[in-house]
Every structure is written in structure tokens, then in C-alpha cells.
C-alpha positions, 0 to 999 in steps of 0.5 A, a space after each residue: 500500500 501507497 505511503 500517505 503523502 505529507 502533501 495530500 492535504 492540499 492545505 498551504 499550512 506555511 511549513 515546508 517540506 522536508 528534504 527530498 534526497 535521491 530518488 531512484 524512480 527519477 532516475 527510471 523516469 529519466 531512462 524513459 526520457 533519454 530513450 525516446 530522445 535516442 530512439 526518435 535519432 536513430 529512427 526507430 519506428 513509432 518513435 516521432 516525437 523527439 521534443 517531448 523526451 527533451 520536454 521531460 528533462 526540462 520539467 524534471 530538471 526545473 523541479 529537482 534544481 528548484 527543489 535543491 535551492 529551496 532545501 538549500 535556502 530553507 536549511 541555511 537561510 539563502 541560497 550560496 549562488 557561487 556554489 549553485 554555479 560552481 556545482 551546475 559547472 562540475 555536473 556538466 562541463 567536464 562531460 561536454 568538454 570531453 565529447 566536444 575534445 574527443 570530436 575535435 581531435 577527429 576532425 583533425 584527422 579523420 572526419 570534416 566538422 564546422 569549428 563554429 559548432 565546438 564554440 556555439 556548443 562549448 558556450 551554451 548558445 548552440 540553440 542561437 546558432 543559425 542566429 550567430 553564424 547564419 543560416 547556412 550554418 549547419 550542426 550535424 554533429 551537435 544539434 543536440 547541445 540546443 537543449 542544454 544551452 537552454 538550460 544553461 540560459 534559465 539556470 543563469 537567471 532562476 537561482 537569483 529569483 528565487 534569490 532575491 525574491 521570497 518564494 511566493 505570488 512574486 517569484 510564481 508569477 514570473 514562472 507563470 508568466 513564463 510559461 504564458 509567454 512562451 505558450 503564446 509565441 507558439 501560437 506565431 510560430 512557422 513551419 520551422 520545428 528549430 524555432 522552439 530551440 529559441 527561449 522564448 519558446 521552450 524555457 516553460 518546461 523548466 518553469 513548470 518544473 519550478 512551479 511543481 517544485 514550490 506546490 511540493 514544498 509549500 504542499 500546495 498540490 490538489 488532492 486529485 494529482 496523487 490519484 494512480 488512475 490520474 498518474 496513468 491516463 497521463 502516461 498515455 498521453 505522454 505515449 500518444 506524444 511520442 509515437 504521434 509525428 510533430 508534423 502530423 499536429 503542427 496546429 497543435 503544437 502550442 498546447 501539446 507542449 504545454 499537456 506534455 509538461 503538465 502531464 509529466 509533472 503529474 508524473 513527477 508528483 505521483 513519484 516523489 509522494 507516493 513512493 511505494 506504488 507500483 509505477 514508483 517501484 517499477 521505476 525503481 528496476 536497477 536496470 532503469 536506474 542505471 540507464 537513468 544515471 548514464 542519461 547525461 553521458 549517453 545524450 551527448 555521446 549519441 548524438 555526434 556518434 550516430 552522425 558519424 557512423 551515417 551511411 552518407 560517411 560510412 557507407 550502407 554496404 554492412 547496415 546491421 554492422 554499421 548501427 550495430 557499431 553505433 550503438 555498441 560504441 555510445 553504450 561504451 563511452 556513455 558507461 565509461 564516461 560515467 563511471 571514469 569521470 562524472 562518478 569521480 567527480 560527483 564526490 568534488 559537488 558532494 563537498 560543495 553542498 556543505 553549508 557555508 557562511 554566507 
């Protein structure tokens, strides 16, 4: 049987809630998220939309930082902005800049990359690409970093929020207002699917993801979203997102990207208050744990790995040994990645969650 949920309440009684710590099941929801992102790459049939995995991680990511900056601000009265960057850098750099490494060498050597797609990636603003270097500048090999410039962009900004302001009507305001901005851009946009790359139109996911966060520690969410029945018919919905083609409901896009981001939310909230229910345990299966913790490894290696071994470079002489190449090889750098460096590192972040003064 279900634990009760501190939160079922509904009642905003003015206490917080306590820490949240690590959750294995938000790992196995990751797993999910990574897989539907590989999959749309690799074009595995049934696997069209490839936003909405990068939807899921901007709405679990915006939840679980804000939660941390919330525990933090909650524990030790404000929230240690250096450190907060100091450990965002040492989580994600060291595993960008060796991808981006490991490529330019080859591009020395053995395979022809744009330099100006290492600095747009390097720097966080490979979604304003086409913007900085033009149109014609293409992105073969790193695309995919569009996703983490946006995170990098919103993570400048929402610490000193919630910084500076008391986490109340001000600060849910301005998620909320985020979301509406981004929500109504949609409505403008073109054909072109590279625009919701720009923050005006994506940055809403990590804002849900915020909003979650503080309805979590002021336990403000309704009663009805601890429902399983509520939690399931959402993840069919979330899989009616992914096998259905972006251009098949273009129309649509400005509110399916909003029920994407709710829906996971609902997920996330069923998650974290209701530990022992069958989708929590499910989640919590090793195998999609581990997948889950490789994520951030396995996202940035696929992407330019599977450009590689495309049969316009490699040739489609042997196609089963080409993917089966390609998959093998980013399975093999995302676990070593993992295990060999961010692991290693992990411990270094650990010391710099220890409280300061301020």
C-alpha cells in the first residue's frame, strides 16, 4: 500500500517540506526520457516525437534544481549562488568538454566538422546558432547541445529569483508568466520545428518544473494529482506524444507542449509522494536506474556518434554492422564516461553542498 503523502492535504499550512534526497524512480523516469530522445535519432519506428523526451528533462530538471535551492535556502537561510554555479559547472562541463575534445581531435584527422559548432556548443548558445553564424550554418554533429544551452540560459537567471525574491505570488508569477509567454509565441510560430530551440519558446518546461517544485514544498498540490488512475491516463498521453509525428499536429503544437509538461509533472508528483506504488517501484528496476544515471553521458555521446557512423560517411554496404557499431560504441563511452569521470567527480559537488557562511 501507497505511503500517505505529507502533501495530500492540499492545505498551504506555511511549513515546508522536508528534504527530498535521491530518488531512484527519477532516475527510471529519466531512462524513459533519454530513450525516446535516442530512439526518435536513430529512427526507430513509432518513435516521432523527439521534443517531448527533451520536454521531460526540462520539467524534471526545473523541479529537482528548484527543489535543491529551496532545501538549500530553507536549511541555511539563502541560497550560496557561487556554489549553485560552481556545482551546475562540475555536473556538466567536464562531460561536454570531453565529447566536444574527443570530436575535435577527429576532425583533425579523420572526419570534416564546422569549428563554429565546438564554440556555439562549448558556450551554451548552440540553440542561437543559425542566429550567430547564419543560416547556412549547419550542426550535424551537435544539434543536440540546443537543449542544454537552454538550460544553461534559465539556470543563469532562476537561482537569483528565487534569490532575491521570497518564494511566493512574486517569484510564481514570473514562472507563470513564463510559461504564458512562451505558450503564446507558439501560437506565431512557422513551419520551422528549430524555432522552439529559441527561449522564448521552450524555457516553460523548466518553469513548470519550478512551479511543481514550490506546490511540493509549500504542499500546495490538489488532492486529485496523487490519484494512480490520474498518474496513468497521463502516461498515455505522454505515449500518444511520442509515437504521434510533430508534423502530423503542427496546429497543435502550442498546447501539446504545454499537456506534455503538465502531464509529466503529474508524473513527477505521483513519484516523489507516493513512493511505494507500483509505477514508483517499477521505476525503481536497477536496470532503469542505471540507464537513468548514464542519461547525461549517453545524450551527448549519441548524438555526434550516430552522425558519424551515417551511411552518407560510412557507407550502407554492412547496415546491421554499421548501427550495430553505433550503438555498441555510445553504450561504451556513455558507461565509461560515467563511471571514469562524472562518478569521480560527483564526490568534488558532494563537498560543495556543505553549508557555508554566507
Amino acid at each position: 500500500m501507497a505511503q500517505t503523502s505529507p502533501m495530500r492535504t492540499g492545505v498551504d499550512d506555511g511549513s515546508t517540506g522536508s528534504a527530498l534526497g535521491y530518488r531512484p524512480e527519477l532516475d527510471g523516469l529519466r531512462a524513459f526520457a533519454v530513450g525516446v530522445v535516442v530512439a526518435y535519432h536513430a529512427g526507430v519506428p513509432g518513435f516521432s516525437g523527439g521534443h517531448v523526451g527533451v520536454a521531460w528533462f526540462f520539467v524534471l530538471s526545473g523541479f529537482l534544481i528548484t527543489t535543491l535551492l529551496l532545501e538549500e535556502r530553507d536549511r541555511a537561510g539563502f541560497i550560496g549562488i557561487r556554489r549553485f554555479y560552481q556545482r551546475r559547472a562540475l555536473r556538466l562541463l567536464p562531460t561536454l568538454y570531453l565529447v566536444l575534445a574527443v570530436f575535435f581531435v577527429l576532425s583533425l584527422a579523420f572526419v570534416t566538422i564546422d569549428h563554429r559548432e565546438f564554440i556555439s556548443a562549448g558556450l551554451y548558445f548552440s540553440n542561437m546558432h543559425p542566429l550567430v553564424f547564419g543560416t547556412d550554418a549547419e550542426q550535424p554533429f551537435f544539434l543536440h547541445t540546443w537543449s542544454l544551452s537552454l538550460e544553461e540560459q534559465f539556470y543563469l537567471i532562476w537561482p537569483l529569483v528565487i534569490a532575491r525574491l521570497t518564494m511566493g505570488r512574486t517569484a510564481l508569477a514570473l514562472a507563470i508568466g513564463l510559461i504564458g509567454v512562451a505558450f503564446v509565441s507558439r501560437l506565431f510560430i512557422d513551419t520551422d520545428p528549430s524555432a522552439l530551440n529559441l527561449p522564448v519558446f521552450s524555457l516553460d518546461g523548466f518553469a513548470v518544473g519550478a512551479i511543481l517544485a514550490v506546490a511540493v514544498r509549500r504542499r500546495r498540490a490538489p488532492r486529485w494529482c496523487f490519484s494512480l488512475g490520474v498518474t496513468l491516463a497521463t502516461c498515455l498521453v505522454m505515449t500518444f506524444d511520442v509515437i504521434v509525428s510533430q508534423s502530423a499536429v503542427q496546429g497543435l503544437i502550442p498546447m501539446r507542449m504545454l499537456v506534455s509538461q503538465v502531464a509529466v509533472a503529474i508524473v513527477i508528483l505521483h513519484l516523489v509522494s507516493e513512493p511505494e506504488s507500483r509505477l514508483s517501484t517499477l521505476l525503481r528496476m536497477q536496470p532503469l536506474v542505471y540507464v537513468g544515471l548514464l542519461s547525461y553521458a549517453l545524450y551527448l555521446w549519441h548524438f555526434p556518434i550516430f552522425e558519424l557512423f551515417t551511411a552518407e560517411r560510412m557507407g550502407d554496404q554492412l547496415p546491421v554492422l554499421r548501427h550495430g557499431a553505433k550503438y555498441l560504441l555510445t553504450a561504451v563511452c556513455a558507461i565509461a564516461t560515467y563511471h571514469l569521470l562524472e562518478q569521480p567527480i560527483s564526490k568534488r559537488r558532494a563537498r560543495l553542498r556543505a553549508p557555508e557562511s554566507k
